[in-house]
C-alpha positions in Angstrom: 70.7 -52.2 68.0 69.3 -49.5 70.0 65.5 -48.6 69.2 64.0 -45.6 67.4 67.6 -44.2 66.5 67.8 -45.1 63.0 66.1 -43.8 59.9 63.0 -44.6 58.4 64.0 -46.4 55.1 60.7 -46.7 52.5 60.1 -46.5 49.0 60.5 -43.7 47.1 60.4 -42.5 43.1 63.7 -41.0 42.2 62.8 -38.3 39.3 65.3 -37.5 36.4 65.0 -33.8 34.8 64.1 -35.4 31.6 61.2 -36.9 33.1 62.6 -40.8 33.6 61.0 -42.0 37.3 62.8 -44.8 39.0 61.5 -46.9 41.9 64.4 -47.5 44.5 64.6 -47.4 48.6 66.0 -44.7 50.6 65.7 -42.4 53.8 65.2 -39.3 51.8 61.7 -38.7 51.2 62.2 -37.3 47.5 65.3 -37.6 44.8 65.6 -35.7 42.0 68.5 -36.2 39.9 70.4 -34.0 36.6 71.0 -36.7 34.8 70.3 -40.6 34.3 70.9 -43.9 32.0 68.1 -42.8 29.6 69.3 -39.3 29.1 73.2 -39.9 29.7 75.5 -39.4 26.9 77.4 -42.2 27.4 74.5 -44.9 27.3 72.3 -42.7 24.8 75.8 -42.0 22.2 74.4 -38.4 21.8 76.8 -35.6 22.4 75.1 -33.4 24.5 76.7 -30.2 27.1 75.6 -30.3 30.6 75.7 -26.9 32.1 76.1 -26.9 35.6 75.2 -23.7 37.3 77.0 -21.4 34.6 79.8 -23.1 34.7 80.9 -23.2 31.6 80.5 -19.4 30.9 82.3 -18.7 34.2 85.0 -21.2 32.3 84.5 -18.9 29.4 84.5 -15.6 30.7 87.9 -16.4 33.0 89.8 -18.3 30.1 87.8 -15.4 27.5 86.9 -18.1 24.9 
């Protein structure tokens, strides 16, 4: 392997937007994820709507529903 090519890999806290924090390894710095186990339909068996960046009215207004 050649030296001082390859990324610095460290530990890092990967934050969920409902405020879960997971310790992992990677070469980003910072993660921030939408969604995770503790807030994700499937594992919580709450029905919740996960809007995307509008895209569900641009669904709407396109389909007019």
């Amino acid at each position: 392997m050649k030296k001082d090519i390859h990324p610095k890999y460290h530990k890092v806290t990967a934050t969920c937007a409902c405020g879960a924090e997971y310790e992992t390894g990677s070469t980003k710095e910072n993660i921030r994820v939408d969604i995770c186990s503790k807030c994700h339909p499937f594992y919580t068996g709450v029905q919740k709507i996960v809007d995307s960046a509008g895209r569900v009215e641009k669904f709407n207004r396109k389909y007019n529903r």
